[in-house]
Backbone as a printed PyTorch tensor [residue, N CA C, xyz], in Angstrom:
tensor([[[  0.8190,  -1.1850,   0.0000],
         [  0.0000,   0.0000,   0.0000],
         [  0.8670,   1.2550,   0.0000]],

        [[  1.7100,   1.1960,   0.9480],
         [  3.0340,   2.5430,   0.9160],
         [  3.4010,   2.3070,  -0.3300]],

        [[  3.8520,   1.8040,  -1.1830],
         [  4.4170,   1.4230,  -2.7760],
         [  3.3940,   1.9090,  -3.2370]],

        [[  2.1580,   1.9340,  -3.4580],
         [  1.1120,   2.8550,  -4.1600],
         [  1.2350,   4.1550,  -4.0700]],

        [[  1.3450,   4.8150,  -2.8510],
         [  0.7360,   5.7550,  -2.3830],
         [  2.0610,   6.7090,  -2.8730]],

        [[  3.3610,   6.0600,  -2.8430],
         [  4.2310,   6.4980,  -2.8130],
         [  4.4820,   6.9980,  -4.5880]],

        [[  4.0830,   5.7170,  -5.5760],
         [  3.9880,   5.9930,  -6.8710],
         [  2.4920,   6.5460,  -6.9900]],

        [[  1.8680,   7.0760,  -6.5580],
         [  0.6140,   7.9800,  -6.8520],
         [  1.6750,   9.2920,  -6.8740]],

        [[  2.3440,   9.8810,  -5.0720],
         [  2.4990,  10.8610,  -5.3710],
         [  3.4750,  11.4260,  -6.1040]],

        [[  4.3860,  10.1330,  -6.7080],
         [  5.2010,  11.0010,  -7.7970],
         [  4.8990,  11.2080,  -9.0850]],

        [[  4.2800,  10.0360,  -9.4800],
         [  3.2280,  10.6250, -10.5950],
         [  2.6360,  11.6260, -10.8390]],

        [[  1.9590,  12.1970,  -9.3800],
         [  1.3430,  13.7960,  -9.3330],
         [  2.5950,  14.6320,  -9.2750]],

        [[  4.0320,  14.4240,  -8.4960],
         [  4.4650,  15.3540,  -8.9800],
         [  5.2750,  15.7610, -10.3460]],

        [[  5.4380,  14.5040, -10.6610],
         [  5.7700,  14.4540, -12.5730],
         [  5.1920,  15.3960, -13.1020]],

        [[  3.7310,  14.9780, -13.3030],
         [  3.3720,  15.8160, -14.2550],
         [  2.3080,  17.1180, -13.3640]],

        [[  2.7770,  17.3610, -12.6470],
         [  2.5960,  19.0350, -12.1980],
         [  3.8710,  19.7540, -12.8710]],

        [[  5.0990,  19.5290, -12.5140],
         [  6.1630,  19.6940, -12.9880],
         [  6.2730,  20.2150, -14.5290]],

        [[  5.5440,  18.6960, -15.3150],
         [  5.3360,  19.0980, -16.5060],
         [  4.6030,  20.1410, -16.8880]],

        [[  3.6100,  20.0320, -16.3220],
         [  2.5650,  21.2270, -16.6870],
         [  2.9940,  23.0970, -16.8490]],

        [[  4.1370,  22.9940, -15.7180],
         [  4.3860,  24.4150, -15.4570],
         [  5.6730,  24.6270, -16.2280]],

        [[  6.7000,  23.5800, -16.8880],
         [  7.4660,  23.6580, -17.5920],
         [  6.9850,  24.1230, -19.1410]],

        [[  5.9840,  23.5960, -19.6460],
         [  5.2040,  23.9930, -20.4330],
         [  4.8560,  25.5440, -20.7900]],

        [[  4.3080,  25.7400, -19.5030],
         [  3.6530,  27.1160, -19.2540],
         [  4.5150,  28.5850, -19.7430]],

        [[  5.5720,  27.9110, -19.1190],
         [  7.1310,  28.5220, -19.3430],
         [  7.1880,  29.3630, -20.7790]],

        [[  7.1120,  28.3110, -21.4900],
         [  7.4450,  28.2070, -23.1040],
         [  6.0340,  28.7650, -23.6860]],

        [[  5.1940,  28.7680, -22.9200],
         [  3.5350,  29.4970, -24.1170],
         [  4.0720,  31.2400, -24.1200]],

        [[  3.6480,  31.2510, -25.6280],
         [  3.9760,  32.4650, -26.1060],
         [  2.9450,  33.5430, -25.6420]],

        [[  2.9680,  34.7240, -25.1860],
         [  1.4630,  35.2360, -25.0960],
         [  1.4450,  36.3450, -26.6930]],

        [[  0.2300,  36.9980, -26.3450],
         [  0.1030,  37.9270, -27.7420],
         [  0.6010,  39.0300, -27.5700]],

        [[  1.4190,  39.4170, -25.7250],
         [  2.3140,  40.2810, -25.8110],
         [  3.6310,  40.2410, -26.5090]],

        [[  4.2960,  39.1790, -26.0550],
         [  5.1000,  38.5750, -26.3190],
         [  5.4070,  38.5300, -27.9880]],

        [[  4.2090,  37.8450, -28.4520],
         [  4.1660,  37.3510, -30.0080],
         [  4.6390,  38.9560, -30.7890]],

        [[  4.1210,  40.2330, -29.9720],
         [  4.2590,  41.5880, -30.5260],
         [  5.2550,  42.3200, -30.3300]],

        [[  5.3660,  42.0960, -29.0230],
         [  6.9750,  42.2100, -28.9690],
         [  8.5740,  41.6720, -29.6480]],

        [[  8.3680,  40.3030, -29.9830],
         [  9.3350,  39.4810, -30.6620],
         [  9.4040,  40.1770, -32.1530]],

        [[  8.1730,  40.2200, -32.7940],
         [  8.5080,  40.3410, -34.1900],
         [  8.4850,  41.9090, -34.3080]],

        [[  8.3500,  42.7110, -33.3440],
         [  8.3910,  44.5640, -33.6390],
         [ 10.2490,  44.4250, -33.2590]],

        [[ 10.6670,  43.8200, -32.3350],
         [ 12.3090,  43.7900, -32.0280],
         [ 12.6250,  43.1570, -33.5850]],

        [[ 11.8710,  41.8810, -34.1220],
         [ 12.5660,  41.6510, -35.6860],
         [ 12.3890,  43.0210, -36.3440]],

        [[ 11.3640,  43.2670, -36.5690],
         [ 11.3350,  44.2160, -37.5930],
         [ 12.1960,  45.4830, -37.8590]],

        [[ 12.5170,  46.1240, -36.4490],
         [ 13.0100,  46.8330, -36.3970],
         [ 14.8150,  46.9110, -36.6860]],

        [[ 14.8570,  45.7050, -36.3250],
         [ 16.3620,  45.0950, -36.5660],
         [ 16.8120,  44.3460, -38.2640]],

        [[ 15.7570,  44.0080, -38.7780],
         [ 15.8000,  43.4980, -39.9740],
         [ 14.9800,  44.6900, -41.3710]],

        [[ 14.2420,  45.9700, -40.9130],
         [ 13.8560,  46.9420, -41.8600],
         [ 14.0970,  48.1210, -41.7130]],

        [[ 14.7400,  49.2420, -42.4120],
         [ 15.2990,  50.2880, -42.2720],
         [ 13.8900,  51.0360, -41.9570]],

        [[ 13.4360,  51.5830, -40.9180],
         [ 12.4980,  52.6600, -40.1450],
         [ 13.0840,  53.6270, -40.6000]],

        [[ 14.1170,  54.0110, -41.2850],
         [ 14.6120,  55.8350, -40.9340],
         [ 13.2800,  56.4750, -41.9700]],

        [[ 13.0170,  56.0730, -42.8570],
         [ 11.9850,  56.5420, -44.2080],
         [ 10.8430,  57.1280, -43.2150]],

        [[ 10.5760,  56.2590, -42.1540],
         [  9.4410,  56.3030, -41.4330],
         [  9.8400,  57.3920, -40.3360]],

        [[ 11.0200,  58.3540, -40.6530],
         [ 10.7270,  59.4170, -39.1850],
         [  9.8940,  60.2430, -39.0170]],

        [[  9.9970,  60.7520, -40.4770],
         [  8.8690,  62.0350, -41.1060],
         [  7.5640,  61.6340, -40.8560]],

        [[  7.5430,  60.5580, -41.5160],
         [  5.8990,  60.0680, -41.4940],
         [  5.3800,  58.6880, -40.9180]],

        [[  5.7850,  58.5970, -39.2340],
         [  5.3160,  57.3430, -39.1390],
         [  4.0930,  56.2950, -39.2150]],

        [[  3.1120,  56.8240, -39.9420],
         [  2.3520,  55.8520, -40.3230],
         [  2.6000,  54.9030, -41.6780]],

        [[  3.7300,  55.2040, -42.3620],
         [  3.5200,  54.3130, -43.5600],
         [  4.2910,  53.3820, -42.9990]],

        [[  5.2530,  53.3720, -42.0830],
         [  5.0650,  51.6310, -41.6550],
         [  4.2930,  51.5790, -40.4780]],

        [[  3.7090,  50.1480, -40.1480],
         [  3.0540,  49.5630, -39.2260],
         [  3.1060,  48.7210, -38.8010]],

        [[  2.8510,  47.9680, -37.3240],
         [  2.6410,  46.5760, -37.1640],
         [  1.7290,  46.8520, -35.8530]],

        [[  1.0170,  45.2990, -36.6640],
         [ -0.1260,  45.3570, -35.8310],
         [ -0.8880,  43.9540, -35.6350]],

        [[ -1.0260,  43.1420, -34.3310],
         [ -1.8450,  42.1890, -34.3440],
         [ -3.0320,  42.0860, -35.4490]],

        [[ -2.7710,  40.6210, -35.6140],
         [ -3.8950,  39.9060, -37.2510],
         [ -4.7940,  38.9180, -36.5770]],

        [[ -5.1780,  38.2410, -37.2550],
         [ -5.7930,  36.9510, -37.0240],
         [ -5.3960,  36.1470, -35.9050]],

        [[ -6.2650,  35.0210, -34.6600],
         [ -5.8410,  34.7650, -34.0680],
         [ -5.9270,  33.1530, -34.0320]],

        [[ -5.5950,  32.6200, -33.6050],
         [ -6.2140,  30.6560, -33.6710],
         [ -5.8810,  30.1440, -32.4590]],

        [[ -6.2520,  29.1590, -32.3660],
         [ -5.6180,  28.2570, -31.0390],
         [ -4.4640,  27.8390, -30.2610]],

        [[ -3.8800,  27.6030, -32.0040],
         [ -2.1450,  27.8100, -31.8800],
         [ -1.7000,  28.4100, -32.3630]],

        [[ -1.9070,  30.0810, -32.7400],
         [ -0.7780,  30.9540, -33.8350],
         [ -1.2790,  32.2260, -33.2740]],

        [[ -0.8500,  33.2850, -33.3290],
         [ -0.8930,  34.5150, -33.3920],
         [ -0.4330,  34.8280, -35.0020]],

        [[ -0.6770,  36.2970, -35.0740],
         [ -0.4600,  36.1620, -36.6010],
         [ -0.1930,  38.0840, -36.0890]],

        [[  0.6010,  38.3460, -36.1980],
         [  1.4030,  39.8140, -36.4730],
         [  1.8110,  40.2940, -37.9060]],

        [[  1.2420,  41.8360, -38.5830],
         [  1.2600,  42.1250, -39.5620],
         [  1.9690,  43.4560, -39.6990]],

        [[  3.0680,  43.4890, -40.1430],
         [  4.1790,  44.5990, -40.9240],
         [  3.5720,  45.0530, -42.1390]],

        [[  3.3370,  46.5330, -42.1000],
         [  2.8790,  47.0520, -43.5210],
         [  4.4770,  48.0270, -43.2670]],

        [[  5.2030,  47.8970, -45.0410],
         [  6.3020,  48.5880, -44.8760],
         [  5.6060,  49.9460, -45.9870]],

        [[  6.5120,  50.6440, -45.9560],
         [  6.1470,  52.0370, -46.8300],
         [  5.7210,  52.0420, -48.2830]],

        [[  6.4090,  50.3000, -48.7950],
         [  6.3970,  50.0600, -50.2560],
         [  4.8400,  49.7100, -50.2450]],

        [[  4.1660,  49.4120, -49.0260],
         [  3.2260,  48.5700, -49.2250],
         [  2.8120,  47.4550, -48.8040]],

        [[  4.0180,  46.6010, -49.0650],
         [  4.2310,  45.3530, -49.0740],
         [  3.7740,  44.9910, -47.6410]],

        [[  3.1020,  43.7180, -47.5790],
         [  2.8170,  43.3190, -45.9020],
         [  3.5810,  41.9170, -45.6830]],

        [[  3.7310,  41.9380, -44.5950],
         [  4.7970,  40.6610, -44.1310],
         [  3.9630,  40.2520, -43.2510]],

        [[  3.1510,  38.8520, -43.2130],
         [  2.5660,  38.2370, -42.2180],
         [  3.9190,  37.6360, -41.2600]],

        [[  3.4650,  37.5830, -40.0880],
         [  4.1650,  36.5520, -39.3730],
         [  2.7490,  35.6990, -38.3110]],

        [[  3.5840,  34.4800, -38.3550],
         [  3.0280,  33.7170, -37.7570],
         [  3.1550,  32.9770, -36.9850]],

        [[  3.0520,  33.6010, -35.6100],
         [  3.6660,  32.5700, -34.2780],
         [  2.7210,  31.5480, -33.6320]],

        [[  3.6790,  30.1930, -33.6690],
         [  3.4600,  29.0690, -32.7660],
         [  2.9710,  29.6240, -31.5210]],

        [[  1.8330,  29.6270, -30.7360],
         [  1.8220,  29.6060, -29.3350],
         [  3.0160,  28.7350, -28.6840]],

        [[  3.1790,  27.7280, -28.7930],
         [  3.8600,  26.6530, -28.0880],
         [  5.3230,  27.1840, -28.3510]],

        [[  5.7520,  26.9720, -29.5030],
         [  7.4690,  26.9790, -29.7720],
         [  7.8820,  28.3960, -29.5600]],

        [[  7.0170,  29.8530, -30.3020],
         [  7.8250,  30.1970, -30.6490],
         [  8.0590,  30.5920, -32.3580]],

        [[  8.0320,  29.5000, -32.6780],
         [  8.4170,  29.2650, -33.8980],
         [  7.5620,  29.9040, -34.8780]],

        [[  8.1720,  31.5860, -35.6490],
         [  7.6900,  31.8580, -36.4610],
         [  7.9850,  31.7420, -38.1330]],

        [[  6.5690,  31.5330, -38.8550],
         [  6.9180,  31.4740, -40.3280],
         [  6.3240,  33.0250, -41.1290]],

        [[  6.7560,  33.6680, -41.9700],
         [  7.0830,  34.8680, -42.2920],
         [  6.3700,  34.6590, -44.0720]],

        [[  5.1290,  35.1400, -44.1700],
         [  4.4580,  34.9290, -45.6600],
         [  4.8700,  36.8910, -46.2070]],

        [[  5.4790,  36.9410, -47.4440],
         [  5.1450,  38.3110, -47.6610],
         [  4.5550,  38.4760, -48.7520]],

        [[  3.6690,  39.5450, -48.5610],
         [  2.0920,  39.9270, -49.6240],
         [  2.3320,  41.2830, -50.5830]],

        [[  2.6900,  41.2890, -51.7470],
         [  2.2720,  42.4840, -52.0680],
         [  1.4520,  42.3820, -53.3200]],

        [[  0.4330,  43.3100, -52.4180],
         [ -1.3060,  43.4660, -53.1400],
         [ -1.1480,  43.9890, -54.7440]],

        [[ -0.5250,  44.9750, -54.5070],
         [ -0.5720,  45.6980, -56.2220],
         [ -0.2520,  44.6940, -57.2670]],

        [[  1.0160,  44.0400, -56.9210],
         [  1.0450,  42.4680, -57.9860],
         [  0.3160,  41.5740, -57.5820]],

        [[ -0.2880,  41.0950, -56.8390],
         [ -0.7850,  39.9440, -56.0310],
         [  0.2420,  39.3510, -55.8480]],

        [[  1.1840,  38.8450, -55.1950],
         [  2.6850,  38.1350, -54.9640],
         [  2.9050,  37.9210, -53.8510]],

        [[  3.0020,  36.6900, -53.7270],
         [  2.8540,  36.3310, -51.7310],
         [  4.1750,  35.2540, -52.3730]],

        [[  4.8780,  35.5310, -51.3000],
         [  6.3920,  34.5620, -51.0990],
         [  6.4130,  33.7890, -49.6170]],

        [[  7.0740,  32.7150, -49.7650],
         [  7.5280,  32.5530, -48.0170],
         [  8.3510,  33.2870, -48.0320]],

        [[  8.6540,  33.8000, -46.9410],
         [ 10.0050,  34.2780, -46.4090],
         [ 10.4700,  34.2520, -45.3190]],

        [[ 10.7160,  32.8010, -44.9790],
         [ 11.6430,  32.3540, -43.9080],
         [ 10.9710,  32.0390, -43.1750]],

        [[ 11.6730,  32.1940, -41.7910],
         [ 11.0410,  31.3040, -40.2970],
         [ 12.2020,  32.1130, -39.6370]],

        [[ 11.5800,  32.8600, -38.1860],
         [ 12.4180,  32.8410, -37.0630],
         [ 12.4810,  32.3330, -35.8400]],

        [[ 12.8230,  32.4080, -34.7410],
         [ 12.3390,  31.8930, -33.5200],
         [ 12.3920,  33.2970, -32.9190]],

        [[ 11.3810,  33.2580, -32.2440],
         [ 10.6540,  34.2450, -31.7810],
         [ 11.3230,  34.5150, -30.6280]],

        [[ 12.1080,  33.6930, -30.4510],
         [ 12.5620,  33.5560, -28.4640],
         [ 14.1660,  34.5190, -28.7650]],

        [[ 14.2840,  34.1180, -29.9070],
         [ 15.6340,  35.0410, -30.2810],
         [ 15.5980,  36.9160, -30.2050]],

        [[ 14.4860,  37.3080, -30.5770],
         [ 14.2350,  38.3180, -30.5630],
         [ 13.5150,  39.2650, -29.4670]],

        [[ 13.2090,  38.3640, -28.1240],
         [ 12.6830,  38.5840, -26.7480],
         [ 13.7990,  38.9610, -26.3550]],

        [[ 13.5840,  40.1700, -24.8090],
         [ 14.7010,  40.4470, -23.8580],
         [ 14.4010,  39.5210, -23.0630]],

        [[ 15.7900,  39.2340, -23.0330],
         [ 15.7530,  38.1510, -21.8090],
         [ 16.1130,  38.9910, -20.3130]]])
């Protein structure tokens, strides 16, 4: 009976353990906005945008169960979806420009790279 009781409670504490290790790693939609405005800013020249900062933008998109979806409008136009994993992290990068209709992949980052730690 002690041999039960004893593998009951490590079982419970296994996966409590697990649970909050997990938790760790969920992306929120702060987070998701924060990661890819630190990309953007580090990967697209803003100076165009001192005069007039509305022709670039970013701004929460679409949302799902597992993705956030963050949207870069640059001055050309052009929009850069990104699309973060809740879980990983792991973003994939579609870019749109409307006037041609022309959507490319463009790449994948990890999102965790571009957080202050």
């Amino acid at each position: 009976m002690k041999q039960i009781a004893l593998l009951f409670a490590l079982t419970v504490l296994f996966l409590c353990s697990c649970g909050s290790n997990a938790s760790k790693n969920t992306i929120t939609k702060e987070m998701a906005y924060e990661g890819v405005s630190n990309y953007c800013y580090s990967a697209y020249d803003w100076s165009i945008a001192e005069d007039n900062p509305d022709i670039m933008t970013l701004e929460m998109g679409e949302e799902t169960d597992s993705a956030y979806q963050v949207v870069f409008r640059s001055y050309t136009g052009a929009l850069v979806y990104f699309n973060v994993d809740k879980a990983s992290g792991s973003t994939k990068m579609v870019e749109y420009v409307p006037n041609l209709d022309i959507q490319n992949d463009a790449g994948t980052i990890n999102l965790f790279d571009y957080l202050e730690k």
